[in-house]
Structure formats: structure tokens, C-alpha cells
C-alpha positions, 0 to 999 in steps of 0.5 A, a space after each residue: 499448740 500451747 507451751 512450745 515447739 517441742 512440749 504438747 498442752 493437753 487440757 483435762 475439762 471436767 465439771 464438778 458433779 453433784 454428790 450422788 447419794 450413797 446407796 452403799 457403803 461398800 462403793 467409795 466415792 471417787 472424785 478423780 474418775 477419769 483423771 488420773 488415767 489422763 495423768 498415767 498416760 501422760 508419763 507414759 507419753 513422756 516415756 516415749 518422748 524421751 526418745 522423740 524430743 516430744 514432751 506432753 503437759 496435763 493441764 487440769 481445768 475444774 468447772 463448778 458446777 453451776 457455772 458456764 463451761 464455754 467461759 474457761 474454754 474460751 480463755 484456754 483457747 486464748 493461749 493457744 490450747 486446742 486439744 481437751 479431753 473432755 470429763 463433761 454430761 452429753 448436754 454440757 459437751 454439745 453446748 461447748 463444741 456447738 459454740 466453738 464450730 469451725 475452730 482449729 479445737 479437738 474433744 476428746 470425749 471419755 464420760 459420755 455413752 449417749 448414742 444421739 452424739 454419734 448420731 442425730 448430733 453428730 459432733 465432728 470435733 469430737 472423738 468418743 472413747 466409751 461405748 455407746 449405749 447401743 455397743 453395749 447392748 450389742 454386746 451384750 445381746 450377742 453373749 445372750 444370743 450364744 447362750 440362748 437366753 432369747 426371752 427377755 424381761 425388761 425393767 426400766 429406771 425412772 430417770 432419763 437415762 434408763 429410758 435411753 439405755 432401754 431403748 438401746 437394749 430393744 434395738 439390740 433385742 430386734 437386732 439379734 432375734 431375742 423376744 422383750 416378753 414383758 418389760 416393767 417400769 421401776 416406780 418404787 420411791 422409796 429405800 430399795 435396801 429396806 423393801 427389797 425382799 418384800 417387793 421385788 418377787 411380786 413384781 417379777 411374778 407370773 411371767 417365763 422369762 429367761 434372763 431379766 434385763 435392768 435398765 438403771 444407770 445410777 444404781 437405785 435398785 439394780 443391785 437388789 433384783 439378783 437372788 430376789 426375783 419370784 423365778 430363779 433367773 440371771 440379771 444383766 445390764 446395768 447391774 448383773 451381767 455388765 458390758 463394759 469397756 473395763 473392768 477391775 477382773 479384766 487380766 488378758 492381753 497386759 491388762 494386769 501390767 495397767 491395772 497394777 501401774 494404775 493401782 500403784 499411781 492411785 491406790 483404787 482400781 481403774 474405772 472406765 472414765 479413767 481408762 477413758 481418760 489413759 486412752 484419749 492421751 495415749 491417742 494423741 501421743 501416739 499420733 503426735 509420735 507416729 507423726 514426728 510432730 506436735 502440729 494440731 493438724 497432723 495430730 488431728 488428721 492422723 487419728 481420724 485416717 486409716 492408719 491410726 491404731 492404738 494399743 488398749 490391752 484388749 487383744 485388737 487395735 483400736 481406730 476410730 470410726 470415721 462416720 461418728 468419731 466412736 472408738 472401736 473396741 471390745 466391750 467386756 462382760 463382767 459380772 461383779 468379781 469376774 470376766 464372764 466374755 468379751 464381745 464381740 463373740 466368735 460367730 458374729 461377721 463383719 465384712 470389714 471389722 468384726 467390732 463394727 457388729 457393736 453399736 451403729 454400723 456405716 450403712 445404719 448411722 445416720 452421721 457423717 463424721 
């Protein structure tokens, strides 16, 4: 358990990250992403456990970069920690738990949206708490489906990412009807900020399309498709029309008593890591309370069972799905100063929980948790 029969050590693992380029002088650069949402869910536990005698501890473990994250965790595992909300790449996150296998250990997974996780890999000591890239691309398809924007152009970053979150987003499109009527690789190298104006209406040019569809998750040219395009038409995805699992325009359902809690403990709005982050410790709090106890195995049992739910500020109850570990949960679509919809729409059915028509339902997914 860690610390004693009444206190829970939660341990915080991130790895440092290289210092991504700054492609705007208008977006900070936040070091602490995820973190400080661990750390305001942990007073909030620590409200509670006032009246339970249960007490909760963040302990914060910071990897260089270069180095081997399986060395400390194995040392945390020494002294007895066996719950890690884990800030690490899909590749880094599969290494550690495929190494530690069949140990009494649980992940709590708040940065990674990569679908092969909860699917051809298949990680059943961990718990995911962003939507996966095919969540969004659901939810997203389904705002457009309501809109009848059914004719997509589709423009795919260079880099890795982009090509898993298009794939994403074609699976969406053949899910729900919609047509990829042209789709375009982004090949430009150099500054989108200086040749924006000049490139982009030529490369949208000559085709009928209603909405362009970005695929560009570090942001190298997204944002300078809108207002640029040869035709008059919306952008979404990565950039544009965005589905996420928060955001700073979201005020429904007590959002604004988080926001302003988060703001007030940190100073910047809250990111979906942080929010992720707020989650995963909530989640084990409120087992840990439900429970009546700090034992890793009913904290463990109790979230993955069908009585688990959690409160997000998202106007639903959140539970895990029990083939992949994936949090069910609203996805907000949010443009970039205001919430546009939250999926899933009215209209969209489930014979048993409307937030499984996001992402990949039982009888599709190919994991058994």
C-alpha cells in the first residue's frame, strides 16, 4: 500500500518531454500538464477522508528523458507502491506495464489517446482516462452527420500521429455514412505562418466539399487552414471544430465550480491531461470511499465492477469499459472560444449505454480486458 494502514501513496509518473517548437506566441508552454490536476483531486480526496479516516499522498516521480522509465518504478515497487497515474507516450506506457505483468501494480493512464492500447495490445493493468482517437472521431462524425456535412475533405499531417488519428477519422466516416471525397497529405517543411496565404487556397482548390477535415496533432499547420481555403468552408479535427474531453468554454453540469478551483490552485486553465490527471485520483478515491478501505485489491476490483461511477462534471456517470479499461465519457466539441455540442447527440442508440456509440463497442473490440 505504501505509507500506512490509513494513508493511500498514489505515485504521479511522467516523463520529461522535449520542448516542442513554438508555433505561437499566444499558446504558453505548460510543464505541469496533468499534474496539477492529480494534486487538486488530491485535496479533494483528502476533503472527504477527513470523515472516512482515509488519507491520500501524491507522490511526484519525474524521469528524464533519455532515461529508462521501468528503473524507478521498479524501486517504487520496492516500497510497497502499487497505484501510478501514469503522464507517459503509448510506446513508454506499453514498455512499463508489459514488464511488470502479473504484478499486484494498477496504471492509471491520463496522455495517451492511441486506440491500439485498448485494442491489439490490449493493457489489462491499465485504466485509460482520455478518449481514444476513434471516440473522437465518433463524436465527431456524429455532430456532422446532425449537420449534414456528409462530404469530407481530408488533410493528413506528415508525422505518425496524424496517420493514426485519419485512420480514426476514416473509420468514423464508414461508420455513419459520410463520404472522404478527396483526402491530401500536408508536405509543406517549411513556416505555415509565413506561406499560409499563399499555399493553402491552392491546395484546396477544385474540389466540393462541405467541411475540411485536419489531421495534425502537434499543430504545424492546422490552425492556418480556417479563413484560407479556396472555398468558404468550416475546419475540424485537430484544429477548428475540436473533440475533446475538456475544455476551457465547457460551464455545464458544475464545471465552472472545477474550472474556477483549478484556476485558483494554478493560475492557467485546465488541459485535458490535467483534467485527466483530477480523474484517475478521484477514481481511486472514491473507490477507496465506497470500499471503506485502502486495500489495493477492492480499490482495483471496485473500479473495473459495474457499480463503479464516478462524478466528471459532465451531466453522466462515468464507468470503465470492461473489454479495454477505456473511461466512458462525453466527448465535448469545442471551437476555440466556445462549446459548440457534446457527443453523443441526441438521436445516436445504445442498447445499453449511449457513450458506448463513441469509440469501440464490445462486439467491435478485439480486447478482453
Amino acid at each position: 500500500m505504501g505509507a500506512s494502514e490509513s494513508e493511500l501513496e498514489i505515485v504521479y509518473l511522467v516523463q520529461e518531454k522535449a520542448i516542442p517548437q513554438a508555433l505561437s506566441n499566444l499558446d504558453p508552454i505548460i510543464n505541469d500538464s496533468g499534474m496539477k490536476g492529480a494534486e487538486l483531486a488530491i485535496a479533494d480526496n483528502n476533503t472527504t477522508g477527513r470523515f472516512t479516516g482515509q488519507q491520500f499522498r501524491l507522490k511526484v516521480e519525474v524521469v528524464p528523458r533519455n532515461d529508462d522509465v521501468i528503473v524507478p518504478l521498479r524501486k517504487l515497487m520496492d516500497s510497497g507502491i502499487q497505484h501510478f497515474v501514469t503522464n507517459l507516450s503509448s510506446s513508454s506506457l506499453l514498455r512499463l506495464t508489459e514488464a511488470v505483468e502479473g504484478q499486484a501494480l494498477f496504471f492509471y493512464d491520463i496522455s495517451t489517446i492511441d486506440d491500439r492500447l485498448r485494442e491489439e495490445k490490449c493493457l489489462s493493468n491499465v485504466v485509460h482516462f482520455r478518449p481514444s482517437r476513434a471516440m473522437r472521431g465518433d463524436a465527431l462524425a456524429q455532430y456532422l452527420l446532425k449537420k449534414r456535412w456528409r462530404k469530407w475533405f481530408l488533410v493528413v499531417g506528415p508525422l505518425k500521429e496524424d496517420r493514426l488519428y485519419a485512420d480514426a477519422l476514416r473509420r468514423a466516416a464508414k461508420r455513419y455514412g459520410m463520404r472522404i471525397v478527396e483526402e491530401k497529405v500536408w508536405e509543406y517543411t517549411h513556416d505555415a505562418r509565413r506561406t499560409a496565404q499563399s499555399e493553402i487556397p491552392v491546395f484546396t482548390q477544385g474540389i466540393d466539399y462541405d467541411i475540411l477535415i485536419v489531421a495534425d496533432e502537434v499543430g504545424m499547420f492546422g490552425e492556418y487552414l480556417a479563413y484560407r481555403t479556396w472555398m468558404p468552408r468550416p475546419v475540424a479535427g485537430t484544429q477548428g471544430l475540436v473533440p475533446t474531453s475538456w475544455h476551457r468554454t465547457h460551464e455545464q453540469w458544475g464545471a465552472v465550480q472545477l474550472q474556477n478551483r483549478f484556476k485558483k490552485l494554478t493560475g492557467r486553465w485546465m488541459t485535458e491531461e490535467d483534467y485527466g490527471g483530477w480523474l484517475a485520483v478521484r477514481a481511486i478515491g472514491e473507490a477507496a470511499t465506497r470500499q471503506h478501505s485502502l486495500e489495493f485489491e477492492k480499490i482495483r476490483s471496485y473500479i473495473l465492477s459495474d457499480d463503479f461511477a464516478l462524478a466528471g462534471f459532465k451531466g453522466r456517470k462515468l464507468t470503465f469499459r470492461r473489454w479495454s479499461g477505456q473511461l466512458r465519457q462525453p466527448v465535448l466539441l469545442a471551437g476555440a472560444r466556445s462549446m459548440v455540442a457534446v457527443a453523443p447527440l441526441e438521436g445516436f442508440l445504445h442498447p445499453k449505454n449511449q457513450l458506448d456509440t463513441l469509440g469501440y463497442d464490445e462486439s467491435e473490440s478485439v480486447c478482453k480486458f
